[in-house]
VOBA-1610 file (N, C-alpha, C; in pm, whole numbers, padded with zeros to 5 digits, always signed):
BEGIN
Unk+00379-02321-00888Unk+00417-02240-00773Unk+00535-02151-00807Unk+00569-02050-00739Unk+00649-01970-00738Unk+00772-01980-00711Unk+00815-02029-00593Unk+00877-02080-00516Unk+00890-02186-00478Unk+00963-02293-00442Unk+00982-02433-00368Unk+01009-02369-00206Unk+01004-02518-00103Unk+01040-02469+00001Unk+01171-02449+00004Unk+01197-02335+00099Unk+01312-02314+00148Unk+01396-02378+00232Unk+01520-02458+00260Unk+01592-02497+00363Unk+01606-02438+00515Unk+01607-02492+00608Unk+01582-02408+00710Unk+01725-02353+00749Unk+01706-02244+00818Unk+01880-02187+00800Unk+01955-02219+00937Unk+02086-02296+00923Unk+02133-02375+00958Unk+02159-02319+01111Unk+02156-02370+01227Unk+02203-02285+01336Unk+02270-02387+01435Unk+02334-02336+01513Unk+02461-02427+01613Unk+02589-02437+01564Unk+02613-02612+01541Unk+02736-02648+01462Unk+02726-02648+01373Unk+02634-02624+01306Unk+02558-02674+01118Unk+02602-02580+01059Unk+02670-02595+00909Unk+02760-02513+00835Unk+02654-02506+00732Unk+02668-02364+00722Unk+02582-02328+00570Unk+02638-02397+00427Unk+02577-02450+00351Unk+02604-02489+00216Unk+02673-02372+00156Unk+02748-02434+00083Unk+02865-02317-00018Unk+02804-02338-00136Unk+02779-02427-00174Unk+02768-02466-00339Unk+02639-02541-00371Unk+02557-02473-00500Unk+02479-02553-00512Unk+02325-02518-00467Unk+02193-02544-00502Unk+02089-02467-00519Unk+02063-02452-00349Unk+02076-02518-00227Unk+02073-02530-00092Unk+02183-02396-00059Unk+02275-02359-00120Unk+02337-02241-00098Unk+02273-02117-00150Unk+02226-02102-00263Unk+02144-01986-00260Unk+02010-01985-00212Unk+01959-02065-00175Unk+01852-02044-00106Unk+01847-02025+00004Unk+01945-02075+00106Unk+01998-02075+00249Unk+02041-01919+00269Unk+02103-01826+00140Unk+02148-01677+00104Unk+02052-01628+00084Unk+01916-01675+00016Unk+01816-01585+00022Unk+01737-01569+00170Unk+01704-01700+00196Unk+01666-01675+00339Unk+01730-01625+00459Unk+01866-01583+00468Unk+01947-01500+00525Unk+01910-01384+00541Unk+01892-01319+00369Unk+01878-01204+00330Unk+01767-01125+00354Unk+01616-01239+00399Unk+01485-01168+00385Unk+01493-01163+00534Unk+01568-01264+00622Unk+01554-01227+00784Unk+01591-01122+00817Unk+01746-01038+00764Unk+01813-00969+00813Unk+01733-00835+00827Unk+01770-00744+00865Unk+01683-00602+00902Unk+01787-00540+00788Unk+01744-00378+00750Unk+01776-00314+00676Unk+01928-00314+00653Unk+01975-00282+00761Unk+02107-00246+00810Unk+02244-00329+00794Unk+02207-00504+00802Unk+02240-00564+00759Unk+02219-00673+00659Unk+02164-00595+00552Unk+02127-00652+00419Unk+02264-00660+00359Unk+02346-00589+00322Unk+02485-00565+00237Unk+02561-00635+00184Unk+02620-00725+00261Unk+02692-00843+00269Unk+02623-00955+00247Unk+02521-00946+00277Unk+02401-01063+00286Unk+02357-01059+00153Unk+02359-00975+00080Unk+02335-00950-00037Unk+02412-01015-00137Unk+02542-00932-00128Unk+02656-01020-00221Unk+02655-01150-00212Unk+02652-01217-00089Unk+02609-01352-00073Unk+02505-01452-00224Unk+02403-01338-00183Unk+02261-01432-00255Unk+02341-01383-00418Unk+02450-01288-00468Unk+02483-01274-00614Unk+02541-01352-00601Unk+02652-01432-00549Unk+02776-01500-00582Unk+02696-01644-00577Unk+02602-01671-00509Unk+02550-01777-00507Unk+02478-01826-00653Unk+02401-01712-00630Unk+02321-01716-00828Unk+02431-01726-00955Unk+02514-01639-00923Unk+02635-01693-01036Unk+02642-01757-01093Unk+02670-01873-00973Unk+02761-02034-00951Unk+02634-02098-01043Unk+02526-02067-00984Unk+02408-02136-01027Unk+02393-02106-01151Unk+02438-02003-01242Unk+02397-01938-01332Unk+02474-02049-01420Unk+02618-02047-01434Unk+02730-02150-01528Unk+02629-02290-01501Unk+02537-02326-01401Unk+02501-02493-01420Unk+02394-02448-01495Unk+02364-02356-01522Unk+02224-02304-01562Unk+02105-02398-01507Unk+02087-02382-01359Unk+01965-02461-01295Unk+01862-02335-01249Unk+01755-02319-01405Unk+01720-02209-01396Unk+01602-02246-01323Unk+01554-02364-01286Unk+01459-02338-01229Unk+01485-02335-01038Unk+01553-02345-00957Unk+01637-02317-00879Unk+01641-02132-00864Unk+01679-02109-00954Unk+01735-01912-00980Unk+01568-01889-00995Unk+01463-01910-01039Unk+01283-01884-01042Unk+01295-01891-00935Unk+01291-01994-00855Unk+01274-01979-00720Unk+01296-01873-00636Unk+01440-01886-00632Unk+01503-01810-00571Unk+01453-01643-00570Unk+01410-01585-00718Unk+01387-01469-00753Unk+01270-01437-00708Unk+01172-01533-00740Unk+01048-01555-00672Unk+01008-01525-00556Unk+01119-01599-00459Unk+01077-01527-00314Unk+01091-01433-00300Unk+01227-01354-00320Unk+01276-01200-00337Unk+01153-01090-00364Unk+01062-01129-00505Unk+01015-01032-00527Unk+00873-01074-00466Unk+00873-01141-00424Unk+00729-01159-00333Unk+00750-01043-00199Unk+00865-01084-00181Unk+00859-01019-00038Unk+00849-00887-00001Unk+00800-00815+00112Unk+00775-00671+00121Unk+00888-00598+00095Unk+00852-00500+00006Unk+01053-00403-00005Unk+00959-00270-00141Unk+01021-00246-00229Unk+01007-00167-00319Unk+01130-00212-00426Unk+01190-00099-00493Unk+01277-00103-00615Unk+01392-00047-00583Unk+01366+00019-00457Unk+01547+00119-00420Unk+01608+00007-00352Unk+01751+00060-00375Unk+01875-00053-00334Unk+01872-00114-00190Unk+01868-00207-00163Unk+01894-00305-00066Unk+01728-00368-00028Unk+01666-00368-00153Unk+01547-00442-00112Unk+01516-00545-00146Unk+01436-00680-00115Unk+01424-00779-00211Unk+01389-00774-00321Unk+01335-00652-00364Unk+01298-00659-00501Unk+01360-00599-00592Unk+01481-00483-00560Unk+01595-00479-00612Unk+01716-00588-00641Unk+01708-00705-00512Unk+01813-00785-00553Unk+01751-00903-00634Unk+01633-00904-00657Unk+01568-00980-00744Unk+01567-00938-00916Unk+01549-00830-00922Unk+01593-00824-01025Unk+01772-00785-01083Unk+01836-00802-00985Unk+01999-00793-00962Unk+02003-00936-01024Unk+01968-01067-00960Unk+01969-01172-01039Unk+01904-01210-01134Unk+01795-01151-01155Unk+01717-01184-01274Unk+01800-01184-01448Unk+01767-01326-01503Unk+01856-01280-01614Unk+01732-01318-01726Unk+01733-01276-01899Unk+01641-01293-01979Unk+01629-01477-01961Unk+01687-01581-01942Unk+01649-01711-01913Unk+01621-01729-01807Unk+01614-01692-01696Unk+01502-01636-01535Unk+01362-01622-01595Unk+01393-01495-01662Unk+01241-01434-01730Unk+01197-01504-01783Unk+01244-01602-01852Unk+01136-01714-01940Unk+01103-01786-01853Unk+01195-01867-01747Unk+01116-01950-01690Unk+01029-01918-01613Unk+01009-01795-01516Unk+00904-01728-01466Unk+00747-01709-01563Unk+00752-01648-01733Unk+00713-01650-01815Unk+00617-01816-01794Unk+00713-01925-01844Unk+00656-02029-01850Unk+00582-02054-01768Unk+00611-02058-01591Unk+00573-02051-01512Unk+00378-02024-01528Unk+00339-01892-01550Unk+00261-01822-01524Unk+00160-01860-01671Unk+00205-01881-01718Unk+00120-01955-01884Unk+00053-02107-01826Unk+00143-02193-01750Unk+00050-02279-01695Unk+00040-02295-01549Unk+00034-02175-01467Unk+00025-02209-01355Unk-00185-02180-01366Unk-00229-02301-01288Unk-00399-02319-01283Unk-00467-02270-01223Unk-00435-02299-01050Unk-00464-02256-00891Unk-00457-02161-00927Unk-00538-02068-00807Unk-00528-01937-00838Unk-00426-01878-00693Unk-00377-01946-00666Unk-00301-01854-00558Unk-00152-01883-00634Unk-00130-02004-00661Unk-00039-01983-00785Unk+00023-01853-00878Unk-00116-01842-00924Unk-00120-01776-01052Unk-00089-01640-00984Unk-00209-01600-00906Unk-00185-01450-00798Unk-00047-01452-00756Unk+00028-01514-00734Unk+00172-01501-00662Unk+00278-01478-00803Unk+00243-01555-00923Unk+00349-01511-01016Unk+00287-01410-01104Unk+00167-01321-01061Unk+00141-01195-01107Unk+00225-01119-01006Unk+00209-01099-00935Unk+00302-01004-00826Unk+00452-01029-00845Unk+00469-01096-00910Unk+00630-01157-00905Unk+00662-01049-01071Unk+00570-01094-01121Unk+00636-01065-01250Unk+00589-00886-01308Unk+00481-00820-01193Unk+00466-00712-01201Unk+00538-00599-01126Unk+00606-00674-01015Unk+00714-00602-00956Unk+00894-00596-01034Unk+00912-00706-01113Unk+01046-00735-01131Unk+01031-00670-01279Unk+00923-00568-01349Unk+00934-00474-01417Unk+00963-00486-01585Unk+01052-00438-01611Unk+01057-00440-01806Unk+01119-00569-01825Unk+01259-00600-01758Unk+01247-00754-01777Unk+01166-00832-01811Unk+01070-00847-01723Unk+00994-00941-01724Unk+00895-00954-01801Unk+00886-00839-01831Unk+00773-00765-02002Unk+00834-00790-02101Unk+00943-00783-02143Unk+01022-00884-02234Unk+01013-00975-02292Unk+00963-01092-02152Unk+00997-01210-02134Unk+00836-01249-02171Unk+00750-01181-02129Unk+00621-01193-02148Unk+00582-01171-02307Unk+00595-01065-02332Unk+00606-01062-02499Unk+00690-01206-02567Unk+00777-01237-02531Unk+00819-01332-02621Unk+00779-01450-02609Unk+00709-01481-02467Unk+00587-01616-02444Unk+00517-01584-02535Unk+00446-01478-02524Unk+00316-01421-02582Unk+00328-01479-02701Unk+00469-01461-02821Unk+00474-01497-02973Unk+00457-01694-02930Unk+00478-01663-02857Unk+00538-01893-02910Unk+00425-01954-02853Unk+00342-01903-02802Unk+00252-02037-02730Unk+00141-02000-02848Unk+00080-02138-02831Unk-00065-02155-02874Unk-00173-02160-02772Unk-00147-02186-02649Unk-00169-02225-02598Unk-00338-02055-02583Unk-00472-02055-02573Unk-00488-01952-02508Unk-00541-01914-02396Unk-00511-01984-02293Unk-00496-01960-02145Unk-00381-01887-02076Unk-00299-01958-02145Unk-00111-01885-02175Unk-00162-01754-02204Unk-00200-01777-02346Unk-00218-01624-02405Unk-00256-01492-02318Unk-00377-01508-02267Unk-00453-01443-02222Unk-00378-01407-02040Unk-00326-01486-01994Unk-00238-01495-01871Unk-00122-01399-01951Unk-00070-01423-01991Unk+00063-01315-02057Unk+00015-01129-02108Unk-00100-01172-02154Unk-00180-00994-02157Unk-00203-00918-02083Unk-00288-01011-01988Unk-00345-00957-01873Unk-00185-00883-01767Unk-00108-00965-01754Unk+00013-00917-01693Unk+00031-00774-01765Unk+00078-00815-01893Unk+00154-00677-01927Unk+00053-00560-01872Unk-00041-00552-01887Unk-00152-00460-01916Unk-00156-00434-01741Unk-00161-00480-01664Unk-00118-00453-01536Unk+00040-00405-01481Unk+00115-00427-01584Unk+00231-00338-01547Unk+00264-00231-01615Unk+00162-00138-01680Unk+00140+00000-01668Unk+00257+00036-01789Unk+00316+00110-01744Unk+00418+00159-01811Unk+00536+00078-01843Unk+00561-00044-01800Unk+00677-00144-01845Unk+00603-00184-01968Unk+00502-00240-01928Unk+00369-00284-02020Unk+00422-00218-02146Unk+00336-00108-02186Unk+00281-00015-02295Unk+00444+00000-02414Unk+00561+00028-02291Unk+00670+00060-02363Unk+00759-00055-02408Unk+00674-00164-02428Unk+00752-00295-02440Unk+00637-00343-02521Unk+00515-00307-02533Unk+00443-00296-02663Unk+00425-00228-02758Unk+00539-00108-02735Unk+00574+00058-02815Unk+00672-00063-02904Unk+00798-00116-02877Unk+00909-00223-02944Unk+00828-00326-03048Unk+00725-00423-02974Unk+00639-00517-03005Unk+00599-00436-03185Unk+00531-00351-03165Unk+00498-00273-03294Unk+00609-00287-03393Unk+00698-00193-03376Unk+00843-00170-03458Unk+00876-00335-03483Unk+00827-00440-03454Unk+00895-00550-03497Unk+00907-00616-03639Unk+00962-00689-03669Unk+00971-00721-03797Unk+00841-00865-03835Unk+00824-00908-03768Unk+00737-01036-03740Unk+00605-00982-03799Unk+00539-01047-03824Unk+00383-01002-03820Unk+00329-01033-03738Unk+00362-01141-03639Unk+00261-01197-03554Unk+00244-01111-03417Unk+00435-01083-03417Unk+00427-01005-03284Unk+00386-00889-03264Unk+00326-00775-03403Unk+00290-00685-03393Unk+00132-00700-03375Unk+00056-00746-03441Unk-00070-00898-03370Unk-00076-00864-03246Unk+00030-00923-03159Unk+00024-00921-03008Unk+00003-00827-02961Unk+00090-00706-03000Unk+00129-00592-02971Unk-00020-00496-02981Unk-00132-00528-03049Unk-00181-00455-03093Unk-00346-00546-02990Unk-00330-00646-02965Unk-00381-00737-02887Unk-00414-00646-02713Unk-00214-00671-02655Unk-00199-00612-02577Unk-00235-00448-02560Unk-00224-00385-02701Unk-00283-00236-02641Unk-00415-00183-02647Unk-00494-00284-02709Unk-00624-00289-02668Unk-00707-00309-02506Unk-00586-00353-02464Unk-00658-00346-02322Unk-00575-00286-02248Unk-00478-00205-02271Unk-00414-00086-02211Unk-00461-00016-02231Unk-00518+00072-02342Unk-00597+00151-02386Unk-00519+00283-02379Unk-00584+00425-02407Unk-00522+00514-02363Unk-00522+00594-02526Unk-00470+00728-02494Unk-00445+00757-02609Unk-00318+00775-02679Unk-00213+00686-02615Unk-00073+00662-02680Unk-00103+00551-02711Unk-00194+00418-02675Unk-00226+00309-02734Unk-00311+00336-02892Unk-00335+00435-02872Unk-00453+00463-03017Unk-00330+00486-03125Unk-00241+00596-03089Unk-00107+00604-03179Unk-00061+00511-03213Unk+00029+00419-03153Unk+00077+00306-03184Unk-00023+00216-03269Unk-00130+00189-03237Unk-00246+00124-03311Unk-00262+00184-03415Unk-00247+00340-03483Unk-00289+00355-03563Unk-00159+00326-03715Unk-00066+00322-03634Unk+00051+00285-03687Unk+00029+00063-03773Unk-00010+00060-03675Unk-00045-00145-03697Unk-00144-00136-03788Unk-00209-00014-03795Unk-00311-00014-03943Unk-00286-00001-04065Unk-00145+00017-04075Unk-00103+00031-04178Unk+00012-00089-04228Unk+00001-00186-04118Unk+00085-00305-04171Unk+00030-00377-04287Unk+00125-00474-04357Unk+00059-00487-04484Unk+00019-00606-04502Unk+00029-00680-04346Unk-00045-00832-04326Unk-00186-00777-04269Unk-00276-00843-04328Unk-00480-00808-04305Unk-00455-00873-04180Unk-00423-00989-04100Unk-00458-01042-03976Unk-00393-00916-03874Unk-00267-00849-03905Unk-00252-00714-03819Unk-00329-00620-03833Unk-00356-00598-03921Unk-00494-00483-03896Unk-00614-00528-03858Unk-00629-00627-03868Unk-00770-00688-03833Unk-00782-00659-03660Unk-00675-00687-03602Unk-00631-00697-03490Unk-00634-00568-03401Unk-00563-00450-03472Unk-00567-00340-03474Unk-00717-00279-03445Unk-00762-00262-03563Unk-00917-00265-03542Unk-01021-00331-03386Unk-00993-00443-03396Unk-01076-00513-03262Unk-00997-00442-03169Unk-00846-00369-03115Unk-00828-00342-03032Unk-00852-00194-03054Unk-00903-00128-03134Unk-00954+00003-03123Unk-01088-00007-03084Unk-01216-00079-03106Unk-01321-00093-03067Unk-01265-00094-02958Unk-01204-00158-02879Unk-01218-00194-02694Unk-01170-00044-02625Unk-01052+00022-02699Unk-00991+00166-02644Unk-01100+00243-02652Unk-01199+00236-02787Unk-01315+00346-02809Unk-01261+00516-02784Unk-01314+00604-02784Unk-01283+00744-02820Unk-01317+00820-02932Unk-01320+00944-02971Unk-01311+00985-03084Unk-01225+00949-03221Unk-01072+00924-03165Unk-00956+00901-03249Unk-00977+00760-03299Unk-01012+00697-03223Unk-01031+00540-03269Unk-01154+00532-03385Unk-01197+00584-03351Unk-01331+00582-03463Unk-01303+00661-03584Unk-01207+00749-03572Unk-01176+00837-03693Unk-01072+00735-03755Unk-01009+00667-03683Unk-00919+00558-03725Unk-00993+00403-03819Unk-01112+00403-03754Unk-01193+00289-03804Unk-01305+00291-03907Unk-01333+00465-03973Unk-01385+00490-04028Unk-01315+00454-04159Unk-01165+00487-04180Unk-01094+00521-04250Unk-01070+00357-04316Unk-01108+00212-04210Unk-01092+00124-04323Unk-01174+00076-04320Unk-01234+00117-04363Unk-01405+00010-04392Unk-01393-00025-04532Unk-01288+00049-04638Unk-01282-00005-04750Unk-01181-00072-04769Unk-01096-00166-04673Unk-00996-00221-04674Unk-00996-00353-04801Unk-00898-00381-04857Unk-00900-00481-04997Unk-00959-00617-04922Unk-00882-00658-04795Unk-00923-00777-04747Unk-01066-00796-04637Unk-01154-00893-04690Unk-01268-00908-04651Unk-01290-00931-04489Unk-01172-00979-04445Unk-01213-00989-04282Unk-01160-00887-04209Unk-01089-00739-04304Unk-01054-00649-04261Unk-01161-00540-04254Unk-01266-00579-04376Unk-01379-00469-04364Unk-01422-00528-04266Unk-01476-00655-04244Unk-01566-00670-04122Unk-01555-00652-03984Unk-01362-00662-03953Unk-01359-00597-03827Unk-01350-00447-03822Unk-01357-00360-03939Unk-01385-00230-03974Unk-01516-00237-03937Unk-01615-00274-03977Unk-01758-00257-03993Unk-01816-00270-03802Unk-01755-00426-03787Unk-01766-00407-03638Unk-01738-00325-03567Unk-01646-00272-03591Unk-01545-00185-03487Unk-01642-00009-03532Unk-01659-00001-03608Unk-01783+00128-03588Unk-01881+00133-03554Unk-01960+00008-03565Unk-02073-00022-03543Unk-02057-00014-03346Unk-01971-00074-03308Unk-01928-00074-03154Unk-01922+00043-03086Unk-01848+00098-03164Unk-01810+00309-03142Unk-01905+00409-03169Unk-02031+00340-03222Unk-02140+00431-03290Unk-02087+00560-03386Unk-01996+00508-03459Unk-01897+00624-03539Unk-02056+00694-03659Unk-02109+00762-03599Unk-02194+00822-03702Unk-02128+00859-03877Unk-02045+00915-03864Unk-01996+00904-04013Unk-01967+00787-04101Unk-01967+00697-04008Unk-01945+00550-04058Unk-02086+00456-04136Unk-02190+00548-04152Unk-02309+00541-04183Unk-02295+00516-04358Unk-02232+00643-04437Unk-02241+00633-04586Unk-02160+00503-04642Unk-02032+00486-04560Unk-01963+00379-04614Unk-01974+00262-04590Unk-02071+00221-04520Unk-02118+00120-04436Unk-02267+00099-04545Unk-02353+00174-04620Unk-02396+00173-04672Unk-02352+00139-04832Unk-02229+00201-04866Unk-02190+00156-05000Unk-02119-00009-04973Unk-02041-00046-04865Unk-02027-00139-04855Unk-02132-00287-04853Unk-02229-00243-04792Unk-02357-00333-04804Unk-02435-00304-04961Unk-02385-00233-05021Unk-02469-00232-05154Unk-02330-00327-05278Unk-02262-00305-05238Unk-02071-00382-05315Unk-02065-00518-05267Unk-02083-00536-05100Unk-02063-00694-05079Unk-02094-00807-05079Unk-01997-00916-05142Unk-02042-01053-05181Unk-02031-01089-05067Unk-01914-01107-05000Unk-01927-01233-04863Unk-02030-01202-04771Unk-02097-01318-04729Unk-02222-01315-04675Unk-02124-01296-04516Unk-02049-01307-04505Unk-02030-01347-04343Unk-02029-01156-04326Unk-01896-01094-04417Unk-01891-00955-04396Unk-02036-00858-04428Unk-02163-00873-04473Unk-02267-00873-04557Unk-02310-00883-04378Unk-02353-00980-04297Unk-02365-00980-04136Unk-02286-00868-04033Unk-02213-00883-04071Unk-02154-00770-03988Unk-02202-00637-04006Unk-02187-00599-04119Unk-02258-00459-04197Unk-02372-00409-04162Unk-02501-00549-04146Unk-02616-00511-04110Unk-02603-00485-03919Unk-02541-00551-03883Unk-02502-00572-03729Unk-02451-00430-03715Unk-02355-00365-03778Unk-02321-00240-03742Unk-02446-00153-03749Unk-02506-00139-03874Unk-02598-00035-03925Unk-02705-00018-03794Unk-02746-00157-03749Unk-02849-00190-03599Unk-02798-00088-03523Unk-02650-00158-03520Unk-02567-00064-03376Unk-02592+00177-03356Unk-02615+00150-03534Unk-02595+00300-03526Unk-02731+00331-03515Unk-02850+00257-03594Unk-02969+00299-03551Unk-03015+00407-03659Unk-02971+00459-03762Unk-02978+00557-03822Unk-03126+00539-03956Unk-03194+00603-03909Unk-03346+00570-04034Unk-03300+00569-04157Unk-03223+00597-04181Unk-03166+00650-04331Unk-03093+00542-04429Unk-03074+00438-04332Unk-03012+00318-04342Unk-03154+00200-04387Unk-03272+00231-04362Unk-03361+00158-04357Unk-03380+00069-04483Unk-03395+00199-04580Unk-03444+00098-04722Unk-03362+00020-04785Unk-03197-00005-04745Unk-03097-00033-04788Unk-03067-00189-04697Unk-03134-00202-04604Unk-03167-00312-04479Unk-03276-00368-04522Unk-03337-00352-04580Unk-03457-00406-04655Unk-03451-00541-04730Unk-03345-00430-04832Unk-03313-00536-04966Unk-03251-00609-04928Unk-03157-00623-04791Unk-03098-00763-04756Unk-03203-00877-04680Unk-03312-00825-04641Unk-03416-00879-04546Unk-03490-00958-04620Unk-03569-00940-04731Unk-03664-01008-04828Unk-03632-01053-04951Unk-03701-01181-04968Unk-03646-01209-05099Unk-03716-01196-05176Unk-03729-01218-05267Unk-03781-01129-05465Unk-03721-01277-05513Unk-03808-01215-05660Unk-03758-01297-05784Unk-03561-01288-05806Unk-03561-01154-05784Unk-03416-01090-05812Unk-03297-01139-05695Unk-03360-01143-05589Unk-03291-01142-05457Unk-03318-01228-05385Unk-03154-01323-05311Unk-03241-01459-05269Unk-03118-01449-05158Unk-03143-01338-05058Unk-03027-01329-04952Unk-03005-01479-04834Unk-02908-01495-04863Unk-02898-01630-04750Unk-02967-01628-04627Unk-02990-01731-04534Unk-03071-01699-04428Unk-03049-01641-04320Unk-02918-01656-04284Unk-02840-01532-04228Unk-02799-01405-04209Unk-02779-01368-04355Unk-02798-01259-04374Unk-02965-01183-04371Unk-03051-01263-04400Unk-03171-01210-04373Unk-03211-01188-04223Unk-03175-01258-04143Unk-03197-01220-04002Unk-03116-01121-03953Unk-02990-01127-03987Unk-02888-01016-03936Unk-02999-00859-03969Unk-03025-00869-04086Unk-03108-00760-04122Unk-03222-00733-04083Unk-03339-00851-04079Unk-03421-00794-03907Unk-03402-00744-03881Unk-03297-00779-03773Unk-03265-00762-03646Unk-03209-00599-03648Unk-03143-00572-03718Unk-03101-00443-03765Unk-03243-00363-03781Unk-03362-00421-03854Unk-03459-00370-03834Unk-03530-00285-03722Unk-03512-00403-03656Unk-03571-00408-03530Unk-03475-00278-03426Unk-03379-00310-03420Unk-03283-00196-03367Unk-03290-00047-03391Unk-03337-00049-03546Unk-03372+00110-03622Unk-03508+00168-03512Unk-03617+00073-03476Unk-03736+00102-03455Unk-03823+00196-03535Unk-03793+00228-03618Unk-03939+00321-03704Unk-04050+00279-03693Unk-04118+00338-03726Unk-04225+00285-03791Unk-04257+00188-03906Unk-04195+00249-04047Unk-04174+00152-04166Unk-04100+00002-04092Unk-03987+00042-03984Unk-03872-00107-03971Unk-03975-00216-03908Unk-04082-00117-03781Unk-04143-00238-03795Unk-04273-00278-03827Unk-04290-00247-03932Unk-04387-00282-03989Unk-04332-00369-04062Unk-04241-00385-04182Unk-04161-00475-04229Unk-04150-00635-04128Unk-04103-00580-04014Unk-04059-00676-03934Unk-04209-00762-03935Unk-04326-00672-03898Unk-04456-00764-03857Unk-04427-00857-04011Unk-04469-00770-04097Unk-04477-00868-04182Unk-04439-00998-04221Unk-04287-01022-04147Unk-04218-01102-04168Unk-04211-01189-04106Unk-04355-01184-03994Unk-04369-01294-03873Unk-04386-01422-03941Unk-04458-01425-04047Unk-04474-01526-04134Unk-04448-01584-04267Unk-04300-01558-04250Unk-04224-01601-04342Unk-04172-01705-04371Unk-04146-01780-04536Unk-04171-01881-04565Unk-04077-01969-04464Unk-03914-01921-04424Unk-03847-01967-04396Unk-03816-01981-04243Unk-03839-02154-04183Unk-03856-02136-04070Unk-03762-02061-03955Unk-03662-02071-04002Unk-03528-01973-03891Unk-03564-01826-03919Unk-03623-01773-04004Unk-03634-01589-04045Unk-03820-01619-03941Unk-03844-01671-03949Unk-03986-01723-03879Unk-03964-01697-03763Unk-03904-01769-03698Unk-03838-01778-03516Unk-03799-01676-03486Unk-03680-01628-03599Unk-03612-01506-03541Unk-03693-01358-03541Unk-03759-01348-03655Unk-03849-01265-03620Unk-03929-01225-03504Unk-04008-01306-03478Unk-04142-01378-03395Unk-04073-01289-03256Unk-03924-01382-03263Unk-03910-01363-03137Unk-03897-01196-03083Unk-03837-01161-03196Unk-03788-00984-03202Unk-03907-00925-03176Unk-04011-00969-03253Unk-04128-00964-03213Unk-04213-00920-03073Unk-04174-01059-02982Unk-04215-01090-02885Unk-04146-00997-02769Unk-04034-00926-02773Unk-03904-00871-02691Unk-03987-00797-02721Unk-04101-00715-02800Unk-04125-00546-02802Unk-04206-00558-02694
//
């Protein structure tokens, strides 16, 4: 949850709490009753209170507290709850809010510390990026993206930093997160993470250029299909094959005539399907059937079907008939079935 309950605010002979988490909360709920006019004072109140709270560091108390603030109706100009929410907000606020929202389950939960943490702005994008590096967790993960990527411009310019970092992982993130921001200042920055000199950042890079798609991205993804590391061609290979990068046809072809790893060897044919190009045919072949010479794994022989099948020619499927009855029972099935879909 966002918030705990609030104390009810004291009325008659009953003296407001001075000290202590019942005092700023008793100051926040002051503050959200009052009308515009007399917010002011009521204000300084809910700072001097957070202070106090701040030296015990009872940060989960100050979540609260901030929590309600920025839930509540107002905007970002001065004397609103969501100005004095982020007035108290400090980077150990932001984490625990952060934490907060990585395992909150419920979904009204979760909906309440999205609004919390998309109103209280770059702070809190901060705070989200630096969850983002430490958890394993990927429910966390994916809860911490989705935020940034909904706060627009706090978002993007706090994944502009993420890049410039020294880490490898966090530029990873960074490149994670601007895949589903998208845009064409996300393609810049991305094209920048292509040139990091850890393969799991570019790899990364890549899968988040397939999702932006565009012209630039594909001129970007053309460019590593000859990358040194093998799971870098294949999210190269994917990532054109996704974009239908037509130029991505010749090198996608020398790559399937060069590659050993059978897993990247799948992808290749999976792209070539994606582009559809006849020209690609006889080169899909030699991964499809086996010979005295050629004894393509069984995987790779279906990937190539199927790529067959995607080309549609004439020659692809005729090949394909042929192959209804092939020795091997999985190239058998998979066929048949490709088969059966016409």
């Amino acid at each position: 949850m966002v918030v705990s309950s609030a104390p009810e605010a004291p009325s008659g002979g009953v003296e407001a709490p001075e000290t202590g988490p019942d005092a700023l909360s008793y100051a926040v709920s002051r503050f959200l009753e009052a009308d515009r006019g007399g917010r002011e004072g009521l204000a300084e109140k809910v700072l001097a209170a957070a202070a106090a709270l701040r030296e015990e560091t009872s940060l989960d108390e100050l979540a609260d507290a901030v929590g309600r603030l920025a839930r509540a109706p107002g905007g970002t100009h001065e004397g609103t709850p969501w100005a004095l929410a982020r007035a108290v907000l400090t980077p150990g606020i932001a984490g625990r809010l952060a934490e907060r929202l990585g395992s909150a389950r419920d979904e009204r939960g979760h909906a309440d510390l999205v609004t919390v943490c998309v109103r209280l702005g770059r702070d809190m994008a901060l705070a989200l990026s630096d969850a983002l590096s430490d958890t394993t967790d990927r429910f966390a993960r994916r809860a911490y993206m989705d935020v940034m990527v909904q706060m627009g411009e706090d978002g993007i310019a706090v994944a502009e930093e993420m890049v410039e970092d020294g880490r490898w992982f966090v530029v990873r993130n960074a490149a994670a997160v601007l895949g589903e921001i998208g845009g064409e200042r996300a393609v810049g920055l991305l094209a920048s993470a292509l040139a990091h000199e850890d393969a799991r950042v570019r790899r990364e890079a890549l899968h988040a250029l397939a999702k932006v798609g565009g012209e630039d991205a594909g001129q970007l993804v053309y460019g590593m299909i000859g990358d040194p590391d093998s799971d870098v061609r294949a999210a190269a290979a994917m990532a054109a094959g996704a974009l239908r990068v037509p130029r991505a046809l010749r090198p996608l072809l020398v790559l399937l005539e060069e590659e050993r790893d059978p897993d990247v060897v799948v992808t290749v044919l999976h792209a070539l399907g994606q582009l559809a190009d006849p020209a690609a045919t006889p080169a899909i072949e030699k991964r499809a059937a086996r010979s005295f010479f050629s004894r393509p794994p069984t995987d790779v022989r279906i990937a190539a079907y199927r790529a067959l099948y995607s080309i549609r020619t004439p020659r692809a499927k005729r090949v394909l008939v042929g192959a209804a009855d092939d020795k091997d029972p999985r190239v058998r099935a998979a066929v048949r079935e490709l088969l059966f879909q016409r």
